[in-house]
C-alpha positions in Angstrom: 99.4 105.6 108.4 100.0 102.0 110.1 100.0 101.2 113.3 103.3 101.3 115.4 104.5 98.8 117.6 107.1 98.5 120.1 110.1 96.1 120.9 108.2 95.5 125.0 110.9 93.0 126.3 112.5 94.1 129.5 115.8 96.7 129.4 117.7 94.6 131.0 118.2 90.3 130.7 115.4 89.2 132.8 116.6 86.6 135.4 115.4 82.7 135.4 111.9 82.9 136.9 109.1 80.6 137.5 108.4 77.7 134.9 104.9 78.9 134.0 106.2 81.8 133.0 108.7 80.8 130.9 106.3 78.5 129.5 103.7 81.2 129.0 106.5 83.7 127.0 107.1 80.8 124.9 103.5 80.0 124.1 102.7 84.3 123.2 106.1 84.0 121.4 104.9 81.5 119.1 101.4 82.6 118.8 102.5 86.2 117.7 104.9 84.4 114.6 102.0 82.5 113.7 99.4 85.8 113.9 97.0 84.7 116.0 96.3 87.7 118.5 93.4 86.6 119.8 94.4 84.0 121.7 98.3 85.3 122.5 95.7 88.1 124.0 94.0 85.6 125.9 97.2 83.7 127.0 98.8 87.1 128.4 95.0 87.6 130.2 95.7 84.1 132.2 99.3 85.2 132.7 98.1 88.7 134.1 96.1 87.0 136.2 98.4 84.7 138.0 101.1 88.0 137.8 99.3 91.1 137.7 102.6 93.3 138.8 104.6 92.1 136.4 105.4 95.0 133.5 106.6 93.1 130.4 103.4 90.9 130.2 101.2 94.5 130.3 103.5 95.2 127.9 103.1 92.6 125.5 99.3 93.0 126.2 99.4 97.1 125.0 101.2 95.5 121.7 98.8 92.7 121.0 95.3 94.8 121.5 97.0 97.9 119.5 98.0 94.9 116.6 94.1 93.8 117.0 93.3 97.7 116.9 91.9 98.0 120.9 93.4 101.2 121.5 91.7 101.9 124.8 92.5 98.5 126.0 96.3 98.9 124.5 96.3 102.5 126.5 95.1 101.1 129.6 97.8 98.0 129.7 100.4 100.4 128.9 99.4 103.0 131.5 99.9 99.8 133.8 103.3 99.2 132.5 104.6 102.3 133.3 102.7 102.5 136.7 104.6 99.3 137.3 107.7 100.1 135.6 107.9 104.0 135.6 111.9 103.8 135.7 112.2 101.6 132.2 112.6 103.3 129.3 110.9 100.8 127.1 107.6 101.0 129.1 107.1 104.8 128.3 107.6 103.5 124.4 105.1 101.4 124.3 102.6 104.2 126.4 103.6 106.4 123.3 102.9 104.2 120.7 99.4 103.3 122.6 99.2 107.1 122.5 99.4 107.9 119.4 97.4 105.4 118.4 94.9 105.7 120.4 94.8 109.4 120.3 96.0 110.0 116.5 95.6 106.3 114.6 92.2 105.8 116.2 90.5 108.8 115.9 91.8 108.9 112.1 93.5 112.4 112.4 94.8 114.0 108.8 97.5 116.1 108.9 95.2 118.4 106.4 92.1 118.1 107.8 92.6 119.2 111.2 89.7 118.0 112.6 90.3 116.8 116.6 87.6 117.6 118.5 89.1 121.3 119.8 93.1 121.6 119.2 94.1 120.0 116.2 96.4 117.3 115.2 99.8 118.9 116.9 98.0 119.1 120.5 96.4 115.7 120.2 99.8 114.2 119.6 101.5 115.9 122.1 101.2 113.2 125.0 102.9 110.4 122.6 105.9 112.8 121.8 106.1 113.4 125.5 106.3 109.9 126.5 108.7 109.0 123.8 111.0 111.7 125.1 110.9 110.2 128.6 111.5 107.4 127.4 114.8 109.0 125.9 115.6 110.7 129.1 115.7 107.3 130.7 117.9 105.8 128.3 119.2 108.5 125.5 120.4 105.4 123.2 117.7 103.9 123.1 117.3 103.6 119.1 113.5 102.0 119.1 112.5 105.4 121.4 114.7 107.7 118.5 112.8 106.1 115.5 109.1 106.1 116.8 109.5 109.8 118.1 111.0 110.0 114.7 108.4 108.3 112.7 105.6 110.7 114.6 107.3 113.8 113.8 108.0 113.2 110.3 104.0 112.7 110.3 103.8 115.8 111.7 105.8 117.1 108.8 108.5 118.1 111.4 111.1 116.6 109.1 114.2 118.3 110.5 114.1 117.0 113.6 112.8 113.6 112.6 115.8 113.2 110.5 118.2 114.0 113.4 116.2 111.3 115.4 116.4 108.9 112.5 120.7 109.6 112.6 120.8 109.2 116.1 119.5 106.0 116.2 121.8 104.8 113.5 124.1 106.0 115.6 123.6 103.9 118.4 122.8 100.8 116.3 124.1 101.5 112.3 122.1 98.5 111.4 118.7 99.6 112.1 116.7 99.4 109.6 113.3 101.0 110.7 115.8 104.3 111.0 117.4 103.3 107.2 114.1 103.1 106.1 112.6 106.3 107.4 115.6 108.4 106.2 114.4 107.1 102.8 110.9 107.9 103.9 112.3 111.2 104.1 114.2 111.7 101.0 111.7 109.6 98.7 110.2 113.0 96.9 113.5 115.1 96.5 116.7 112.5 96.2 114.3 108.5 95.3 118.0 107.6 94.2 119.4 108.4 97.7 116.1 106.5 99.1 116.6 104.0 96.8 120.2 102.8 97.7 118.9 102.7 101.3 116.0 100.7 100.9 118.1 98.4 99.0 120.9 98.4 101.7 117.7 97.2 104.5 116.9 94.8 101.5 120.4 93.3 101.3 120.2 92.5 105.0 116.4 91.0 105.3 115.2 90.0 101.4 111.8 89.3 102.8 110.8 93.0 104.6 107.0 93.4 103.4 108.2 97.0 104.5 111.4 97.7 102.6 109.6 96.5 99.3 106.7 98.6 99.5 109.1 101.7 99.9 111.3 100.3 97.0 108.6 100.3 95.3 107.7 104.0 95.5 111.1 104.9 94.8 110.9 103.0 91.6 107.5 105.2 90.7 109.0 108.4 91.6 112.1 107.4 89.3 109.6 106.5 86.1 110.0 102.6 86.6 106.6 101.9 86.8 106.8 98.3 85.4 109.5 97.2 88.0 107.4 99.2 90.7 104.4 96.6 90.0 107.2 93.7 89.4 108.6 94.9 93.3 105.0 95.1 95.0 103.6 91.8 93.3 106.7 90.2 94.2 105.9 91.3 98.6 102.7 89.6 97.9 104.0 86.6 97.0 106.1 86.0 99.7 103.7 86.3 101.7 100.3 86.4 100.5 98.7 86.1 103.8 100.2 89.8 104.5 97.4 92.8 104.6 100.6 94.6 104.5 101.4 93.8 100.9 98.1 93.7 99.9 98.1 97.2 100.7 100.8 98.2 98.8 100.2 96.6 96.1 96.9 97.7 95.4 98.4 101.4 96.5 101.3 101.3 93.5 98.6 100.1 90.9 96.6 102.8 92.1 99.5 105.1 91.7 101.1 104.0 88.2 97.7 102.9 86.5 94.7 105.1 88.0 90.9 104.4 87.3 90.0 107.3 86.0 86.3 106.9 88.3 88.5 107.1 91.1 90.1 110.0 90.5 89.5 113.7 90.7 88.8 115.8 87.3 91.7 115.3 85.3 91.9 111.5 85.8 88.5 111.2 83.5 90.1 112.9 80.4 91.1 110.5 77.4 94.5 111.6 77.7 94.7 109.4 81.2 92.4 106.5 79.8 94.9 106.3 77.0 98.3 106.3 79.0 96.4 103.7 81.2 96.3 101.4 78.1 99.4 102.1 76.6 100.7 101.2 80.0 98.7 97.8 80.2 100.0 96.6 76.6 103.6 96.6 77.8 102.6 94.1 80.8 102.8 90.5 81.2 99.3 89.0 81.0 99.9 87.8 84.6 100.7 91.3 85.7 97.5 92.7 83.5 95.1 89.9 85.2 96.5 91.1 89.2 95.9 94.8 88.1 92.7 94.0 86.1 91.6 92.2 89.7 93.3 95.3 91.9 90.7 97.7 89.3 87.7 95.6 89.9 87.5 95.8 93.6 88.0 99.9 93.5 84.6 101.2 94.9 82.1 103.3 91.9 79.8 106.2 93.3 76.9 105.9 91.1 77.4 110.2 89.8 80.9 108.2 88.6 78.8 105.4 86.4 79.4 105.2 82.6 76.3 105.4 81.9 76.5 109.3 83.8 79.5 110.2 82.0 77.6 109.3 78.7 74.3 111.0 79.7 76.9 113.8 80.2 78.2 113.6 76.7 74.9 113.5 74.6 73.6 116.7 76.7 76.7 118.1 75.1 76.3 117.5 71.6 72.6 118.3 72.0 73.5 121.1 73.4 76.0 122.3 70.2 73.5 120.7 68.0 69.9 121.7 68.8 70.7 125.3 67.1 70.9 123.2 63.8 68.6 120.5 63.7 65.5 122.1 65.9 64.3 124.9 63.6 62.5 127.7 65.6 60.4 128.8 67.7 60.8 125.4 69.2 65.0 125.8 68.9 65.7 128.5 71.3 63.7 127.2 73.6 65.1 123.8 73.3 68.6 125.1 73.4 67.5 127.0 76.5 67.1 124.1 78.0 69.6 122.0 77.3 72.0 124.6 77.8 70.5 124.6 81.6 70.6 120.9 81.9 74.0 121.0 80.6 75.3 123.5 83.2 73.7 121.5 86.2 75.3 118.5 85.6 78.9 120.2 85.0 78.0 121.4 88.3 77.2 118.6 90.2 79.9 116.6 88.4 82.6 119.6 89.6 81.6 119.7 93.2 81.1 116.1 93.5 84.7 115.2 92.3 86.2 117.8 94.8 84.0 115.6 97.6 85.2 112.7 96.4 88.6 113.8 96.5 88.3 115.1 100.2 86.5 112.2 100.7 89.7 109.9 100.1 91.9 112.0 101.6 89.9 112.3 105.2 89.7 108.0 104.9 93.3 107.5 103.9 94.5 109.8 107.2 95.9 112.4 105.2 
């Protein structure tokens, strides 16, 4: 799950105030568009400390150190905010989003591995939902506070009442496209052509959202179009291929439409997958095959998942099925014995450590 962020200007105009600071929004302004947090961070710490009561630069601070992943130090400057500003709407967003990701992002919660240090997953979460629903209670059209309260609950599977956050912030602003795209979020595994026509409808609006063609580009995979899926995700990273973002996805729908069978668990390792895989190559561009043959190099390779395993795997087999008819006795039962032992302990180990592998990658990927 990625990080959330917040819109942390004020709620209402602010009025003309001093030069410097003027000057100073100007100077974080264009220091976020070019990605350099570091020193936006350190421009808002000189600004802090010439105006330490004023809410919208502890506000901008929580965003930067949650975008440079400081969740303590995003917490803190939002908890600030709020003491500050406990009457604006928008500072209790951006204490939930420093919330749940400190509390949720940070401590790499999965919604099937429940495994917070007493309560779970639903009671961690709790304070962020709360503080998005003040934020709500202060200002019920506030679309930002709908979609992150509805972005965390369809996380926590609560998709009911994420989608009626989703609609009401559509309501209040019909152009919103973090609401377009979580309803397509939502509908992605039961109606991709719904999702589809809504990613598109974001897409017709801004062509370059890193965002909207990642989704796309799952709905394409759920519908069978794994070539334009690939054609979609290649296409973010060239945009802008600076972008972890589209990186990410990328490497995620190669992952998706052309596994590597030593990543996978148990079925991905039968010849049946190996030989879809290349079927599936031949009918790419020799550009796309080089970008995927590149995405399959950098996958990570336990050494139980080794060729040269899967092979000593293999000839304990045939030994096994054909010491009966090349060892003659006394020697062959024995021998047979044996292997058959040897045999059984590496189907073993092979079994349980795919199943760890497999919980393995779901407790990193966060569920």
């Amino acid at each position: 799950m990625t990080d959330f962020r917040a819109d942390v200007g004020p709620d209402t105009a602010p009025e003309a105030g001093p030069d410097d600071e003027l000057i100073t929004m100007q100077r974080v302004s264009a220091l976020l568009e070019l990605g350099r947090l570091q020193e936006a961070a350190g421009e808002l710490s000189r600004a802090l400390a010439r105006s330490p009561e004023d809410p919208m630069f502890w506000r901008l601070m929580s965003m930067v150190r949650g975008d440079l992943a400081e969740y303590p130090e995003a917490l803190e400057a939002a908890r600030r905010a709020v003491a500050l500003a406990p009457g604006e709407s928008r500072s209790h967003v951006v204490l939930g989003v420093a919330l749940w990701n400190a509390q949720v992002v940070g401590q790499r919660l999965s919604r099937v591995f429940r495994h917070a240090p007493t309560s779970g997953v639903v009671a961690v979460s709790a304070p962020a939902l709360a503080a998005m629903r003040e934020a709500l209670r202060l200002d019920p059209h506030a679309a930002e506070a709908h979609v992150y309260l509805a972005d965390f609950l369809q996380w926590l599977n609560k998709r009911a009442e994420a989608k009626r956050h989703y609609e009401l912030a559509l309501q209040g602003d019909p152009a919103n496209a973090d609401a377009q795209l979580g309803l397509a979020r939502l509908t992605l595994k039961r109606r991709p052509a719904e999702a589809e026509r809504r990613v598109r409808e974001v897409l017709s609006e801004d062509p370059a959202s890193v965002q909207a063609m990642g989704l796309l580009a799952r709905t394409q995979l759920r519908r069978r179009q794994g070539r334009a899926a690939l054609d979609t995700a290649l296409a973010a990273v060239r945009l802008d291929p600076a972008n972890t973002e589209a990186q990410r996805q990328f490497r995620e729908t190669v992952n998706a439409y052309l596994p590597v069978p030593s990543s996978e668990v148990l079925m991905t390792d039968s010849a049946f997958v190996w030989m879809r895989n290349r079927w599936r190559m031949s009918r790419l561009s020799p550009e796309m095959r080089a970008q995927v043959w590149a995405i399959h190099r950098q996958q990570p390779r336990s050494a139980w998942r080794h060729p040269a395993v899967r092979v000593l795997t293999l000839v304990l087999v045939m030994a096994y099925v054909l010491s009966p008819i090349f060892v003659p006795p006394p020697l062959g039962p024995r021998i047979e014995a044996l292997f058959k032992a040897a045999f059984f302990a590496a189907l073993a180990i092979w079994f349980v450590t795919s199943v760890g592998w497999g919980i393995r990658k779901r407790r990193a990927g966060g569920g």
